[in-house]
LUMVEX-257877 format. One line per field, with one value per atom (N, C-alpha, C): residue in one letter; residue number from 1; chain; z, x, y. Coordinates in Angstrom, 2 decimals. Atoms other than C-alpha are relative to their C-alpha. Layout:
% residues N
type <- a, ...
seq <- NUM, ...
mol <- A, ...
z <- Z, ...
x <- X, ...
y <- Y, ...
This chain:
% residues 61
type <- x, x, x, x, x, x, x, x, x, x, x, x, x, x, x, x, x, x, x, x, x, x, x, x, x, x, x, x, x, x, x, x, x, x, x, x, x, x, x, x, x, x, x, x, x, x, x, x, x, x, x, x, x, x, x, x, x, x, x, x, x, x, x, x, x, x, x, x, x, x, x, x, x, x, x, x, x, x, x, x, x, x, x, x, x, x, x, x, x, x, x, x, x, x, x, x, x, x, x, x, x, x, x, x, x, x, x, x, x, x, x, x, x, x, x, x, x, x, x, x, x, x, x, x, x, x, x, x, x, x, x, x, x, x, x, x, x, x, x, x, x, x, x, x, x, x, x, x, x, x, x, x, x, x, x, x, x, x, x, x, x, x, x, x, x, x, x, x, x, x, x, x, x, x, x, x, x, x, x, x, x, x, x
seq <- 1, 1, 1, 2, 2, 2, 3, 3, 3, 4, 4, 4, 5, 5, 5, 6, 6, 6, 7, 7, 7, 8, 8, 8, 9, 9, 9, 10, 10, 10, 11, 11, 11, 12, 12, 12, 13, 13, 13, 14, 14, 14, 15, 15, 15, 16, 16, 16, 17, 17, 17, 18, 18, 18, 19, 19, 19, 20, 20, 20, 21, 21, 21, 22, 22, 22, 23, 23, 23, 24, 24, 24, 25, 25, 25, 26, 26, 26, 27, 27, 27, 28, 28, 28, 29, 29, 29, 30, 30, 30, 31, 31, 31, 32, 32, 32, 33, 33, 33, 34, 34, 34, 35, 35, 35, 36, 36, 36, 37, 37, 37, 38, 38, 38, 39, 39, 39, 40, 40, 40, 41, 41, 41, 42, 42, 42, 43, 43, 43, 44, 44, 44, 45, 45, 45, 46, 46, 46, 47, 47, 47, 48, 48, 48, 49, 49, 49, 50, 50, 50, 51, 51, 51, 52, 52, 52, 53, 53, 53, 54, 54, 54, 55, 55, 55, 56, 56, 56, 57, 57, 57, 58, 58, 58, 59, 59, 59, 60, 60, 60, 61, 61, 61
mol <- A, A, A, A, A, A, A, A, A, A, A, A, A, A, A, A, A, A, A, A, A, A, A, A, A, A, A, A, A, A, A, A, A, A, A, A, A, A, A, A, A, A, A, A, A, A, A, A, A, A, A, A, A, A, A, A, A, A, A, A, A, A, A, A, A, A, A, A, A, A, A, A, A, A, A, A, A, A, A, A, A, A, A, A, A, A, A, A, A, A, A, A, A, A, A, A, A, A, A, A, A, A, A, A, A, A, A, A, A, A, A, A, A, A, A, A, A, A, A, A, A, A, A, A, A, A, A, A, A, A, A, A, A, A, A, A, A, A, A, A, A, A, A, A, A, A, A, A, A, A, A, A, A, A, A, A, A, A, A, A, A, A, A, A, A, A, A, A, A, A, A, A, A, A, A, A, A, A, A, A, A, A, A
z <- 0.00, 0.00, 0.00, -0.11, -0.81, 1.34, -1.56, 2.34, 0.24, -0.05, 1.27, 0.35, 0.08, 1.78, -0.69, 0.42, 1.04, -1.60, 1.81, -2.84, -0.24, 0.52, -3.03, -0.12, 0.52, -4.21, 0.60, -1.14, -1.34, -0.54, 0.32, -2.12, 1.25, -0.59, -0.07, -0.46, 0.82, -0.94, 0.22, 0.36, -2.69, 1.27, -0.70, 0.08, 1.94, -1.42, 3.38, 0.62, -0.89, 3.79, 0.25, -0.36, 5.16, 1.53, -1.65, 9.28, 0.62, -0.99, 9.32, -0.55, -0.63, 10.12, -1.46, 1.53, 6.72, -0.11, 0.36, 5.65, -1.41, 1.90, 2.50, -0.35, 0.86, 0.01, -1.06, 1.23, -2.38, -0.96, 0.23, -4.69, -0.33, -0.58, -4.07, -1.10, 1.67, -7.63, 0.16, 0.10, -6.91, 1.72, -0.84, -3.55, 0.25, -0.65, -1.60, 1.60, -1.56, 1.30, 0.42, -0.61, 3.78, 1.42, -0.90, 6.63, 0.15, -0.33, 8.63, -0.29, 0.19, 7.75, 0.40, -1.43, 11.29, -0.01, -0.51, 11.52, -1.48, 1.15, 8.07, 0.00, 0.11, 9.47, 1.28, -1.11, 11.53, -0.62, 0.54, 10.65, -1.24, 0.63, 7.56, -0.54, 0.59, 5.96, -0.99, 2.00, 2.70, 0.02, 0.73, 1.15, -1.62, 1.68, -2.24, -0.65, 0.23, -4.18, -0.44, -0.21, -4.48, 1.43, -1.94, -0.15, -0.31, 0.19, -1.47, -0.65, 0.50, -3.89, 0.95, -1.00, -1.15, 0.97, -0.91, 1.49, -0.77, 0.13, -0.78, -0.47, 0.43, -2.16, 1.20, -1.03, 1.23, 0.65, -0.67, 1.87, -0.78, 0.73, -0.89, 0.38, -0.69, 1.13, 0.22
x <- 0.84, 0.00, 0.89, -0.76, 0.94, 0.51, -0.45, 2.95, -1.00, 0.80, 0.54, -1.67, 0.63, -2.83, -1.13, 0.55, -4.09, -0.54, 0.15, -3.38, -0.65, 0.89, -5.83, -1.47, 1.46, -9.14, -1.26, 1.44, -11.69, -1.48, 1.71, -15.13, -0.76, 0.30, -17.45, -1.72, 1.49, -21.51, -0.80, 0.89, -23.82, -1.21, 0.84, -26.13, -0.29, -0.46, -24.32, -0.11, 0.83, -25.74, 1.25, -0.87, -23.51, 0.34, -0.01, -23.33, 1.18, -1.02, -20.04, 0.50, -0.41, -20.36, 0.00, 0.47, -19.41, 1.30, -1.14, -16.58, 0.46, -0.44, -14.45, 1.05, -0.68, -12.46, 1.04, -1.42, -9.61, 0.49, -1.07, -8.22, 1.43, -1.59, -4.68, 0.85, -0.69, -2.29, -1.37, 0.91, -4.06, -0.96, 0.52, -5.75, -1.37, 0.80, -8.42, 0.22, -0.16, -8.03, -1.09, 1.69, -11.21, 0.78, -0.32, -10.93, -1.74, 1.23, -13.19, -0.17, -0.49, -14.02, -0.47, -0.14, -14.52, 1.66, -1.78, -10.82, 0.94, -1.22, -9.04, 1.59, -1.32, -5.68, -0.15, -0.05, -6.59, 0.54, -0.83, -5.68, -1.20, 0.65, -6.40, 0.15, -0.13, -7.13, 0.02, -0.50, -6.07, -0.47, 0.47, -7.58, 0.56, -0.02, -6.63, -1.64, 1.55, -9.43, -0.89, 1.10, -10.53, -0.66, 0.42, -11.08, -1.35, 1.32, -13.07, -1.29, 1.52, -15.56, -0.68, 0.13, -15.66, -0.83, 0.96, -17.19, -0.67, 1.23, -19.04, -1.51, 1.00, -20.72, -0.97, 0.49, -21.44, -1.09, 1.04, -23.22, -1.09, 1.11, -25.35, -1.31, 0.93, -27.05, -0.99
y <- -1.17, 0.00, 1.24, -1.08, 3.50, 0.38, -0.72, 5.37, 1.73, -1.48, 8.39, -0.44, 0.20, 7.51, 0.64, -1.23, 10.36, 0.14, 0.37, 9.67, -1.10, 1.23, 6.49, 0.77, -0.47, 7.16, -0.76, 0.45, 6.39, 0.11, -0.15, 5.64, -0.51, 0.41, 4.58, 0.59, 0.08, 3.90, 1.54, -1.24, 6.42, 0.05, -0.22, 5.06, 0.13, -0.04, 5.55, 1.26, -1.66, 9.49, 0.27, -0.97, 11.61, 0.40, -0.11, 10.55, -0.22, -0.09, 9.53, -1.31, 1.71, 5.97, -0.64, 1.43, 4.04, -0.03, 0.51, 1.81, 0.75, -0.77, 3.62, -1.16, 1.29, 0.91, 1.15, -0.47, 1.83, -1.23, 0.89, 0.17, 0.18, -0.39, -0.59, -1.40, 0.83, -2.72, -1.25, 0.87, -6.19, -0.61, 0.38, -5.84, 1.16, -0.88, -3.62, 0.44, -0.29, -1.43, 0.46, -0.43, -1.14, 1.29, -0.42, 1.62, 0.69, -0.69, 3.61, 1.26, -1.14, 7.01, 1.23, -0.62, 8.40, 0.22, -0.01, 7.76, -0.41, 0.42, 8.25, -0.22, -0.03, 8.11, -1.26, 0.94, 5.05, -1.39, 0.75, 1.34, -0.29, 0.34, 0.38, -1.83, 1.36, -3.59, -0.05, 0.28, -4.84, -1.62, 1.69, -7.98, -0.07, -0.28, -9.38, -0.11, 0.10, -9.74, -1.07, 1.22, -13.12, -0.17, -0.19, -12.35, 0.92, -0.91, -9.31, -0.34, 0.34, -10.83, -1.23, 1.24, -13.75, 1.17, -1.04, -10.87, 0.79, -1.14, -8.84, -1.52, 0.79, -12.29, -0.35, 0.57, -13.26, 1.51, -1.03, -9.71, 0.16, 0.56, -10.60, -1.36, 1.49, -13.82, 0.19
């Protein structure tokens, strides 16, 4: 993962309003980084991305 964070391109859902509380994702060469984004300079997780379509499939259930 970059040492800047700053330079990744955070998204996080069109339908998470504007309270605060929502996970933001990046993508990072062949992985994904999840953080919180209450605390953008807090820790962040990296999955590759057969992990990621494995948890987003499973939030589909």
């Amino acid at each position: 993962m970059p040492a800047d964070r700053a330079s990744l391109n955070w998204r996080k859902s069109s339908r998470s309003g504007n309270n605060g509380a929502c996970v933001e994702v990046a993508f990072v060469g062949d992985g994904v980084a999840a953080r919180d984004s209450k605390e953008p300079d807090g820790p962040v997780l990296v999955f590759d991305r057969a992990r990621w379509a494995a948890f987003l499939a499973r939030l589909s259930c």
